[in-house]
Steps between C-alpha positions, in 0.01 A plus 500: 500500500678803356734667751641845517849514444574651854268174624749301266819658588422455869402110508893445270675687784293327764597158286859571436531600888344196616730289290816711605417429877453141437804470312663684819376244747652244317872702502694271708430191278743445171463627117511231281430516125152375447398777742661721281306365226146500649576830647556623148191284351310661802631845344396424140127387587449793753667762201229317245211520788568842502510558107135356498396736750623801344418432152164407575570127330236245575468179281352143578778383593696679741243623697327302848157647656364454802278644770619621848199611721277678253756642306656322125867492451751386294853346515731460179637169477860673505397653877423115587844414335663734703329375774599160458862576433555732772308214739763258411830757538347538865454137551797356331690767748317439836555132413901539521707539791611847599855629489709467814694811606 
């Protein structure tokens, strides 16, 4: 369940890539301030995902395990959060109606 950094590096450019398209895709429909917000909150829990990573930190609480095929992993509960808020920037988005030019 330990990664190499260059493993780690690649999967938080393949994340932050994946969330830059998405946000992308959703270009044509307005800013408002609570996606401001949960893109920030999104920011915050990814920054303290990666701070667990790198430092190594694993505790009781902020960690989730489970098994995919044969193999264990593990998900911080601020990855999840991140998860969650980005989820809802996307949906509270896709939900609105898209500028008119």
């Amino acid at each position: 369940m330990t990664y190499s950094i260059t493993e780690g590096l690649f999967v938080i450019l393949l994340t932050l890539s994946g969330m830059g398209v998405l946000l992308w895709l959703t270009r044509k429909y307005p800013w408002r301030k609570s996606d401001t917000f949960l893109l920030i909150l999104t920011g915050i829990f990814y920054l303290l995902d990666t701070v667990w990573w790198w430092f190594n930190l694993h505790f009781c609480w902020s960690d989730v395990y489970f098994t995919f095929g044969k193999h264990r992993e593990q998900l911080t509960i601020f990855f999840i959060l991140a998860g969650i808020s980005f989820g809802t920037l996307l949906f509270l988005r896709i939900k609105r109606k898209p500028r008119q030019h």
